[in-house]
Every structure is written in structure tokens, then in C-alpha cells.
N, C-alpha and C positions, 0 to 999 in steps of 0.2 A: 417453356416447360421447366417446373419446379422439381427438383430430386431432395428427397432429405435421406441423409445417410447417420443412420445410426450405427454408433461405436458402441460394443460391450467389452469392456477389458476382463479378461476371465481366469482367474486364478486357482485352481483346486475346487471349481463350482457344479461338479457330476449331479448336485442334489436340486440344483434350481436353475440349471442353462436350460434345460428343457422348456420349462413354464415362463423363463421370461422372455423365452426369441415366439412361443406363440404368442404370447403378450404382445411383442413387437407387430407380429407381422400383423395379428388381428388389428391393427389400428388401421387399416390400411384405407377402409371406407370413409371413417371419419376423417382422416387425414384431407382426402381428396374432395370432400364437401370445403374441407377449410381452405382450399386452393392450392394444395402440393399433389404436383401431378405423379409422382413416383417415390417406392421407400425402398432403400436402400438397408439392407442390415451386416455389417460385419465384426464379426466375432475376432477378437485378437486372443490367444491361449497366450500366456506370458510364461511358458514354462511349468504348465500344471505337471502332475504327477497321478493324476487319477482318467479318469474317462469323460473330461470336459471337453476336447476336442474331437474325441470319439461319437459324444453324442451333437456336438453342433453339426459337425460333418454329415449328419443323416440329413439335413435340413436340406432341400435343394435352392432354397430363398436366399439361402446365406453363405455369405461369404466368410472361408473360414481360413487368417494369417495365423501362423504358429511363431513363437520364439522357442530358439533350443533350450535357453535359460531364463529366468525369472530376471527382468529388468527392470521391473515398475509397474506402476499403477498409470503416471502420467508418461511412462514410455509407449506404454499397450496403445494408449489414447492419440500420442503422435504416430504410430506405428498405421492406427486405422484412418488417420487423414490422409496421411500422404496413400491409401491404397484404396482411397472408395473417391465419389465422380460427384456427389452431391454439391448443390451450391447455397445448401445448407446442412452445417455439421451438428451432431450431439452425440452426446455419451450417458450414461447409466449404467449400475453395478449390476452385474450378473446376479445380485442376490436376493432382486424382488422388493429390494425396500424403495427404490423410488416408480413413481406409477406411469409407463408408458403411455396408457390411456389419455394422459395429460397433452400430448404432443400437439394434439391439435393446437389447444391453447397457448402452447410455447409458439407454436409455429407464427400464428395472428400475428402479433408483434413484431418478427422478423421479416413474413410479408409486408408489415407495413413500414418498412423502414427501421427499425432497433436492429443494431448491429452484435450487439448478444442478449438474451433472452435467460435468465435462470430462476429454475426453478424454485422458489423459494419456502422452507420447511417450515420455516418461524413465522409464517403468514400462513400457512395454512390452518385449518380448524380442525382436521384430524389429523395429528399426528402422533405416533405411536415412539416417538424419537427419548429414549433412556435421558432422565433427568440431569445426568454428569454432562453426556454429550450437547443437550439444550443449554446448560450453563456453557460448555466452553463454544459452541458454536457462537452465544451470544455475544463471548468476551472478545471473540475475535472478529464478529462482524464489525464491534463497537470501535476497537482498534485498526481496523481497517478505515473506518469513517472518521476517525480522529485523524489517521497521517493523511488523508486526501481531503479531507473537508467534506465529503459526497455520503450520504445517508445510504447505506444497504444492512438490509439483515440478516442476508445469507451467504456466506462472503465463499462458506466451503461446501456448497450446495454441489453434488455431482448429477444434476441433469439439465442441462443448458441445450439453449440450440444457437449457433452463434452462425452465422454469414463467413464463409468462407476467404472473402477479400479481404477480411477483418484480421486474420490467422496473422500475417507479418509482422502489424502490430504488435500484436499479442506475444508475439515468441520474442527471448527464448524464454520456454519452460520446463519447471525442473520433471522429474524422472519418477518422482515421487509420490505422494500422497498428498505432498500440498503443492502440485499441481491447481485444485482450483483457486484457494486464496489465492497462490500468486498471481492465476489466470483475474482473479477480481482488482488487483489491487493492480496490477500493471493496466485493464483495460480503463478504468478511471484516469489515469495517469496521463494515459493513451487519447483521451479526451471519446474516447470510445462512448457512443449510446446504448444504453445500458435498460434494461425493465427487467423489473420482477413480476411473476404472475406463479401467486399461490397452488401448492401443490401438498399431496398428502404425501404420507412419510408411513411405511409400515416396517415394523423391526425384522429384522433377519431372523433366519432360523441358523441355528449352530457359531459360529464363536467371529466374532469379530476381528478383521486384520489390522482394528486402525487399535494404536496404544496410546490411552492418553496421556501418558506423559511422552515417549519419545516425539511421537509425532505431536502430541501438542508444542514438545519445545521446538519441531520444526517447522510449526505452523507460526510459532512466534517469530521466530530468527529468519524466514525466510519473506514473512511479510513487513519487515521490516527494513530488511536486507532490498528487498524491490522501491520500498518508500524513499531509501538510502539513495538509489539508483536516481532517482528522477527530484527528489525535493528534502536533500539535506536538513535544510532549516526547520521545517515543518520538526520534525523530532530533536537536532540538537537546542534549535531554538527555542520549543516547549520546555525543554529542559530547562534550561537556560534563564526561561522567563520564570519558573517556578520558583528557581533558587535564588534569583534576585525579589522577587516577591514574599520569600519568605524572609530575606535579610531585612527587607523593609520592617517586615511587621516584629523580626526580633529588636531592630535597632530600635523602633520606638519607645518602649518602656526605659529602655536602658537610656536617651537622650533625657525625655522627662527626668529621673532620673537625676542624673548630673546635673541641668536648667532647677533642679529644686534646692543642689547642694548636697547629695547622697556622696560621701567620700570612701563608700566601700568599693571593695575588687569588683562587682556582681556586674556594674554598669560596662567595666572597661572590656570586662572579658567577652561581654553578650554584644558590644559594638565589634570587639575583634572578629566572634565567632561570624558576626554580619556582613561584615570586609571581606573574608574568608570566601562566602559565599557569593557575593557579589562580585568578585575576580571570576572564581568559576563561573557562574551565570555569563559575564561577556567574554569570556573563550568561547565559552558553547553556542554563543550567539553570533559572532563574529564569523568563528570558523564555520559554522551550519551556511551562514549567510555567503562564503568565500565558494564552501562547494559548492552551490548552486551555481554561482558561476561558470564553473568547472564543467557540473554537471550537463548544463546547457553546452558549452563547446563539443560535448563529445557528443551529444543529439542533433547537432548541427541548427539547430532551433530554438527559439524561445519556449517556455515547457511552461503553464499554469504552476507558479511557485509560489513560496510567500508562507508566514506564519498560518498566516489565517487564508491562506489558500488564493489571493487576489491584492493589488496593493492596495493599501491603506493610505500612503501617502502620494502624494503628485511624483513628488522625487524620493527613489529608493532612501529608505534611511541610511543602506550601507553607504551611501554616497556623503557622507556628512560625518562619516568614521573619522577622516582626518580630520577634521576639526575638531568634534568631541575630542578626540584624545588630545592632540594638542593644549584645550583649554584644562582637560583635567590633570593633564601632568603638571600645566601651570599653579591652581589647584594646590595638589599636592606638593610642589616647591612653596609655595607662597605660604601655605600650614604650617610646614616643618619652621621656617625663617622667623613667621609671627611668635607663634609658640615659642619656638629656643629664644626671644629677644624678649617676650613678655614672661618667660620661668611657669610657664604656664604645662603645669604635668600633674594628673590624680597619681599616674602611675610614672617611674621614670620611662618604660617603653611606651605608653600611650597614642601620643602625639605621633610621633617619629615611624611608629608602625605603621599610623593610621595615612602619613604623608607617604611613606614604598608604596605601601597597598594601590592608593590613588596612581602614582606614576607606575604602578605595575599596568596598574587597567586603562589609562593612557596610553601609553605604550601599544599595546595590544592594539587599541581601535587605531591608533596610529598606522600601524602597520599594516591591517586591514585594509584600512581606506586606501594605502597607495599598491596593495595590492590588485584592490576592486579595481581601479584605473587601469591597470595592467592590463586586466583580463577585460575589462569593457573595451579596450582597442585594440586587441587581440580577437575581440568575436565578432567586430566591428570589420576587420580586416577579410575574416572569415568568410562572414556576409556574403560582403561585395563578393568575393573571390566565386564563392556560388552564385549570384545571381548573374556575375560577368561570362562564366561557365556557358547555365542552361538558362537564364532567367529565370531563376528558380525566385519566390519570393518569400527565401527562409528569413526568418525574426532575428533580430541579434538579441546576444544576451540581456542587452539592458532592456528589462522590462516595459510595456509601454504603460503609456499614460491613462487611459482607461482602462476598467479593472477587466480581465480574459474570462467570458462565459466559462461555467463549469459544464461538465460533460453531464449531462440527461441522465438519471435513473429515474425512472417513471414507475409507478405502479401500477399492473391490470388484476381488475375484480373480476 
């Protein structure tokens, strides 16, 4: 026997709790064509102040948790897991903008195996969704799919039905409003299977609680802050590749350049500025690459990491840190000695700058590299120590050798 338990988190909603829990329960036929034997509905009041819990409470279908104070949007939502039986969960705004109706459809998916299901606004063909809000929905699907590698387009979709076993996973999550981003970008991470299946979108009536800038800048910091959590690199290292990508394309003009005989300032300064950035670029590379390591000991696990989301190479590049840097601080010793013995300077800082620079970023992967040693027999140690435990057959940090499936996002028509 199949239960799906719907959550409605309900905040000051006296004008539309009524029409969306018949909404609910009316689904109840098509539900059970779709192979869910029973629905579950509960209401969480998050500390209303009007006649929202007044009126769910006439309902005899529904189950109605109260909080004394306003705690969340994503507290409501954990508030109604832990107090409903279903062994499949969802949620939806008390305010009528996402469509019950759908449920069946959400549900297919998660009978057949998808371990969350959401609903998704930006695939659908009718959607009523304010222009501001479709622009930032879309920026934050987009950056959601940039730090995991995994294509979704609705990253802050609040009607999902997710498998209950799946919830551990998924936790912890915040309290907030960007509850689902985080809920998206953790269960990717999570290697969690994932489907979207389109749904329509109708605008509320009376004033909206989401602000797009607070909560947009907390939809940004917190899906970012969860990406931080599980794949460092993925962000410092983008970074990181940019700014050395762009030293490349500044230094070229500036080399031709000097190879032509230009004896003006323009050359030295645009290589300096390129040095500059190419130091930053392997901190942010380095260090991105170090937390992963990190990251992984505290998951007990090896964890889908990587720039590009899977190795590229046989052998981790970090593992070749010590070397790089060793040769490049060679490198820059051997610049500075040529130079100062051939008198060779456009500029009197030139040369000299250009040699620290070098054993700056030497240095750096130096250090790196016998770090990553560290922490590879360190997780190596870990391991064992679990599998000697329970036979557990957790990963160690060092990456394997073939590249790690990505977690499923599928899409249903």
C-alpha cells in the first residue's frame, strides 16, 4: 500500500487554504488510478495570525500541526515530515499557484523508481510565473547546473514528491525559503535520481512573501554554500581557470609585443598584470582542489568531484602539484640568474618580478601537492578503519580511475 502525504506550509493564507486542501483532496480518484493507494493531507500553520488554521481545522481529511511562532517556510515543510505516515512526501504553497491536479504525474515517476520528482515551472507551457521571477528562477537553475555538472531547470520549484528513504540524504535543510534550491542542489550532489515532469504555474492572488533580492541573495549564498559542502573545486577552481585564462589571452599581445622590439611600459605592465592573475588563478585551484579532499573525509566517502564534474585525467592532476611546482620555482630561479648575468631588463623591475611571481606559484603547488599526500593517507587510513569496523565498502578520497556516473535527471512529457 502506497500513502502520499501532502504538506501545505501556511502562512496568513484565510483567503486560499480553503480552495487548495479541496484541491488536494479532490485528487484523490486520479491519484489512485495512478497506483497510490491513499492521500494524506497536512496542513502546518507556521504561526498565522488570521483564520488559516481556523479554517483548515473544519476539514475532517486533514491534518492540522500548528507552530506558536512563524519559523519558516522550510521549517513548516520539515515540521509536516516528520508528523504524516506517507512513503511518499510533497509540498505545495497554500496559495494556489502550483497545481495539485498534477500529482498523479509527479507520482508515475516516483512509483517507478525516481527518488524525487519536481515539478517543474519552466517546462511547462502554461505558466502564469511574473517575468522578474522566470528570469531569476532561470539564473539559479542555470547556476545550480554549472556547480554540479547536472542539467535541471527548476531548481526552486516548490511542488515535488520525493520517497521518503531519500529524506536523510537530503537533510540538513535550511528553515527558509531556499529550502528547495538547497533541496536541488544537495540531492544532485547526493547522486540522488532526480525527474522533472512539467507542470503549470498560476499567479497568486494578494502579495507575495518571496523578496527578490533578500531571498534572491539567499538563494545565491546558500546554493553555493551547499556546492562549497560537497565540491569545492567545482567553484574555486572555475574561478581560478578563468583568471588564468584570461592572463593567457592578456599576456599574448604584450609577449608579441617585446618578440617585435616594442621598448614601451604597455608590454611589461600587461605581463605583470597577467602574473597577477595567474598566481590567483593557482591559489583558487589548488586550494578548491585541497578541500575536496577535506570535503570527502568528513563524508566518509568518495563524493562525484572534479572541475568538470568526473576525472579528466587517469591520475588526479593534484597529484603532480609537487612537481609542477618544484619545476616552476626552478623556472623562476633559473629567469632571475639568466637575466641578472645577460643585463637583460625593458624595465629594471621586469625580470625579477616576473622570477618571485614564478616561485610564488611554485611554491603554492608545492605545498599543495604534499599536502594532498597527507590527506590521501589520511582517508586511506579512514577507509580501512570502516570497512574493518562494518565491512562497509566506503571510497577513499582518492578518486578512482574511471570516470563516477552522474546522478539521473530525466525528463517526463
Amino acid at each position: 500500500m502506497t500513502t502520499l502525504s501532502v504538506i501545505i506550509p501556511a502562512l496568513n493564507e484565510e483567503d486560499g487554504i480553503a480552495d487548495i486542501i479541496e484541491r488536494v483532496l479532490a485528487v484523490r480518484p486520479a491519484l489512485a488510478e495512478a497506483g497510490v493507494d491513499d492521500l494524506e493531507l497536512v496542513v502546518v500553520d507556521d504561526g498565522s495570525q488570521d483564520r488559516t488554521a481556523k479554517i483548515a481545522a473544519g476539514y475532517d481529511d486533514v491534518k492540522l500541526i500548528q507552530h506558536e511562532v512563524n519559523k519558516g517556510y522550510g521549517a513548516a515543510i520539515k515540521t509536516g515530515f516528520r508528523h504524516s505516515r506517507g512513503e511518499l512526501l510533497s509540498f505545495l504553497d497554500a496559495d494556489g499557484t502550483y497545481p495539485p491536479e498534477f500529482y498523479p504525474a509527479l507520482c508515475k515517476p516516483a512509483l517507478e523508481g525516481a527518488q524525487v520528482v519536481i515539478g517543474s515551472r519552466m517546462m511547462g507551457t502554461d505558466s502564469q510565473m511574473p517575468l522578474v521571477r522566470r528570469i531569476g528562477n532561470l539564473i539559479f537553475a542555470t547556476l545550480v547546473s554549472l556547480v554540479s555538472t547536472v542539467h535541471i531547470t527548476d531548481s526552486a520549484s516548490g511542488q515535488r514528491v520525493i520517497r521518503r528513504e531519500v529524506l536523510p540524504a537530503l537533510y540538513p535543510l535550511p528553515d527558509g525559503l531556499n529550502f528547495t534550491p538547497v533541496m536541488s542542489t544537495r540531492a544532485i550532489h547526493e547522486n540522488v535520481k532526480m525527474v522533472e515532469v512539467p507542470i503549470t504555474y498560476s499567479e497568486r492572488a494578494g502579495r507575495s512573501k518571496l523578496s527578490v533580492v533578500r531571498d534572491g541573495w539567499r538563494f545565491l549564498t546558500t546554493i553555493l554554500g551547499t556546492a562549497f559542502a560537497y565540491n569545492p573545486v567545482r567553484i574555486l577552481g572555475g574561478v581560478g581557470s578563468l583568471f588564468f585564462l584570461l592572463a593567457l589571452v592578456m599576456s599574448a599581445p604584450a609577449v608579441l609585443a617585446l618578440l617585435a622590439g616594442n621598448t614601451s611600459d604597455w608590454p611589461a605592465v600587461l605581463i605583470f598584470a597577467a602574473l597577477i592573475l595567474t598566481v590567483l588563478g593557482v591559489m583558487l585551484f589548488s586550494t578548491g582542489a585541497l578541500f575536496n579532499y577535506i570535503v570527502s573525509l568528513f563524508h566518509h566517502r568518495y563524493i562525484r568531484q572534479g572541475l568538470f564534474g568526473q576525472p579528466v585525467f587517469r591520475t588526479p592532476l593534484e597529484h603532480y602539484f609537487g612537481r609542477i611546482g618544484i619545476g616552476v620555482v626552478g623556472i623562476g630561479v633559473v629567469l632571475y640568474i639568466v637575466t641578472r648575468l645577460a643585463g637583460l631588463a625593458p624595465t629594471p623591475w621586469f625580470y625579477p618580478v616576473i622570477s618571485a611571481m614564478l616561485v610564488l606559484i611554485g611554491v603554492q603547488l608545492l605545498t599543495s601537492g604534499v599536502l594532498v599526500q597527507v590527506l590521501s593517507t589520511l582517508s586511506e587510513r579512514e577507509t580501512q578503519k570502516l570497512q574493518d569496523l562494518n565491512g562497509s565498502t566506503a571510497l577513499a578520497v582518492k578518486p578512482p580511475e574511471a570516470p563516477v556516473t552522474a546522478p539521473s535527471v530525466g525528463v517526463t512529457h
